[in-house]
N, C-alpha and C positions, 0 to 999 in steps of 0.2 A: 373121148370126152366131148362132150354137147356143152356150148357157152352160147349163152342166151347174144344177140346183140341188137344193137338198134342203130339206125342212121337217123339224125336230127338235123332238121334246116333251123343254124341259130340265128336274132337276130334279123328274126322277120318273119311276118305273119301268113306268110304266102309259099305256097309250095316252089321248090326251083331257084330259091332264090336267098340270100342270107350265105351263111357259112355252113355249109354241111361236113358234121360228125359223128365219128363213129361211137357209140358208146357200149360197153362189157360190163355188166356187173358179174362181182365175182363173189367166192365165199372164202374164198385163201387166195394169197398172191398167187402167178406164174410166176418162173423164171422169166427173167428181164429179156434174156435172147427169144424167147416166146411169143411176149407181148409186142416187142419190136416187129416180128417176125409177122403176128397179127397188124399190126398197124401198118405196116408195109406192101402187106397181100390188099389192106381193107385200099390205098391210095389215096386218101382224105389229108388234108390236113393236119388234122389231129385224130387219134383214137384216146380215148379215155377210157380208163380202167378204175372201179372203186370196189371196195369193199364195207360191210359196217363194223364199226368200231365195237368189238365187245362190250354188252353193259350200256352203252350210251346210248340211248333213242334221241335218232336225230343227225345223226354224228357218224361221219363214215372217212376213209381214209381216198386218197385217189393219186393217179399218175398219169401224166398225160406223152403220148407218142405220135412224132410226125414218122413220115415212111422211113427218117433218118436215124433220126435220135430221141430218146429223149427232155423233154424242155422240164423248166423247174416251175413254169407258170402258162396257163390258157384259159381265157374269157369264154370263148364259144363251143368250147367242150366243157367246161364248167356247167355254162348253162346245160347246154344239152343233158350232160347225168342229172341236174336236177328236175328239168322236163321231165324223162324217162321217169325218175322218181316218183313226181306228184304225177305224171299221167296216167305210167302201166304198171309199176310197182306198191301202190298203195298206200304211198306216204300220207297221212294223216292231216301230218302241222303242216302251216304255212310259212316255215323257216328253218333252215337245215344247214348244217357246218360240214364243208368238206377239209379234210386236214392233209397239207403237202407240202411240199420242200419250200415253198414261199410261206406257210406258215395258215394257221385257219382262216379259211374263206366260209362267208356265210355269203348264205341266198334264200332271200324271200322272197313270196307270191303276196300279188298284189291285186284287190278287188278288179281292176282292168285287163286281166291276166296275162301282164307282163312279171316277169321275173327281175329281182334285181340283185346284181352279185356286190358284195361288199370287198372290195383288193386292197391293198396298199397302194399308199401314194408313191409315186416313181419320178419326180420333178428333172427336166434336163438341164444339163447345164453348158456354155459358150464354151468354145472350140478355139482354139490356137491357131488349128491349118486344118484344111479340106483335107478326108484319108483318102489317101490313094486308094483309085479305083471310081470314088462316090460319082462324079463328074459326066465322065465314060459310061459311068455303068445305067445314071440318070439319062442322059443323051440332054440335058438342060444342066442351068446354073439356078442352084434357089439365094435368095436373097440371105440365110443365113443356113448354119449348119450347125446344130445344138445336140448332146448326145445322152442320153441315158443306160437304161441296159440297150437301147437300138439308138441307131441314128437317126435324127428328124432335121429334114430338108425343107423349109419354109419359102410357098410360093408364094406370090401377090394374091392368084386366083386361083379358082376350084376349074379354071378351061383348062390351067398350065399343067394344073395335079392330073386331070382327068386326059389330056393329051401323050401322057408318059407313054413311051417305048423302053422300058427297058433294056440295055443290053444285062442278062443274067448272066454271063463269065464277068464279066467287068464285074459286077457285083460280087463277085465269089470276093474278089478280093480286099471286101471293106470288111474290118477284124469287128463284126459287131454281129451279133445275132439276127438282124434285120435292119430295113433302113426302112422309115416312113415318112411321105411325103405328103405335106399336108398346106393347107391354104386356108383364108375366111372363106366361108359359105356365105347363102343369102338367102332372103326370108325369113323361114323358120329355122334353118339351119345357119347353125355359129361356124361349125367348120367341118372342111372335109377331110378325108385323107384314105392313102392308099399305104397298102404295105408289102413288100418286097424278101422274101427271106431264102435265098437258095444256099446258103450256108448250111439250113436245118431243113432241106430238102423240099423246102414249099417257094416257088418262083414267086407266087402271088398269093399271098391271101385273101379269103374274098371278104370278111370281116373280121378284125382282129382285135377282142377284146381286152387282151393285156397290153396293147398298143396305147389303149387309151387313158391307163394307169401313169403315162409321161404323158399325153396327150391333153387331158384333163386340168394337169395344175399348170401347165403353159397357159394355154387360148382362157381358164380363169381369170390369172392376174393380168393376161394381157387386155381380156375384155373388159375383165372388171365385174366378175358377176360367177356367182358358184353355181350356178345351176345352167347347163351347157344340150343342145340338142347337134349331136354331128349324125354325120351322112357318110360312111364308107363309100368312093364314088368305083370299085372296081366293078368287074363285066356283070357282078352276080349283083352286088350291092346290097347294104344295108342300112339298117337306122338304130340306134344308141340314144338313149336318155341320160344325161350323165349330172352328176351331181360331185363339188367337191367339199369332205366333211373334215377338216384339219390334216390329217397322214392318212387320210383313205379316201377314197375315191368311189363312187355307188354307180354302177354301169348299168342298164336296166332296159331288155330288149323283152321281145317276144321269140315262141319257139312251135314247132311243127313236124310233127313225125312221119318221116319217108316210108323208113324201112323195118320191119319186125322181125326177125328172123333168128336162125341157132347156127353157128360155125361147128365145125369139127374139129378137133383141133388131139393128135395123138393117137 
């Protein structure tokens, strides 16, 4: 069996650079030990899987795979299916609903041809005691440690975020799907941040758009201001337009196609 596939650089407009994902459209599910098994071979981050939703124009179903596991939410493979969509499959409209285990996500295109994905808001909240592991695994102290579906370790500066060595075993051991480390930016950029996940088989993300679902309604209230520009500062880097609208959050990057190509698979 031939599956069509695609590699996307999300979240940024330049080849080489951003988060690079795999993306499959399909017309019936695989087995889950398949898809995995795909996402594992592909090495990325994430692989994303979607299908169209019977009856619905517009409207498509999706699952996203790190080489690990399964996750129940991703940003930059979000985008990327919708890239692939409006760029090589023929999408029509400029707005489309992906449906998944966090529930309908919509993404528009926008006359400047950035994309913008609409998520849930994911607000963190203070912390009793540092989890064992965070500290070690950081090889630094952040000034606070606040937690959502991930951990967020709050620097002074975008030198201290952008300095990290992670030790990754130490990190194995924070019970959180991810830890992100994040600080104020400067200039145009509000804030930065890095993100860490080798629980779910990714040491380092190189832009993590469901990061900034908790990321967003923090540096908001802190800054005082809903409409937010960060700067992912890892090796590859990225840029986010971010915006917050009451319990959602609008993340809005650009996208760029690597790879074209058909896996075999059976």
């Amino acid at each position: 069996m031939l599956l069509p596939l695609y590699q996307v650089d999300a979240f940024t407009d330049t080849l080489f650079a951003g988060n690079p994902a795999a993306v499959c459209p399909l017309t019936a599910w695989l087995p889950a030990s398949i898809m995995q098994a795909i996402a594992a071979e592909n090495n990325l981050a994430e692989t994303a899987f979607f299908l169209p939703c019977e009856g619905q124009e517009g409207e498509y179903e999706i699952r996203w795979f790190t080489p690990a596991v399964e996750v129940e939410l991703c940003g930059h493979a979000t985008l990327a299916s919708a890239h692939v969509l409006l760029r090589h499959l023929n999408f029509k409209g400029d707005a489309l609903t992906f449906h998944s285990k966090s529930g309908p996500l919509r993404v528009s295109r926008h006359a400047s041809g950035r994309l913008t994905l609409d998520f849930p808001s994911r607000p963190p909240h203070p912390l009793d005691a540092v989890p064992e592991g965070l500290l070690n695994g950081l090889g630094a102290t952040p000034q606070q440690v606040l937690a959502g579906p991930d951990l967020v370790a709050l620097f002074a500066s975008a030198e201290e975020v952008t300095a990290l060595q992670p030790d990754q075993a130490a990190l194995l051991q924070v019970p959180y799907r991810g830890v992100i480390a994040t600080a104020p930016g400067s200039g145009q950029v509000d804030f930065v941040s890095r993100f860490f996940g080798p629980r779910v088989g990714v040491p380092e993300d190189p832009v993590t758009g469901s990061a900034h679902t908790t990321l967003v309604p923090y540096w908001a209230e802190r800054l005082g201001k809903t409409e937010l520009r960060a700067r992912q500062v890892s090796p590859r880097g990225g840029d986010l337009w971010c915006k917050l609208r009451q319990d959602r959050v609008l993340i809005s990057g650009y996208a760029v196609t690597y790879l074209k190509g058909e896996i075999e698979v059976g």
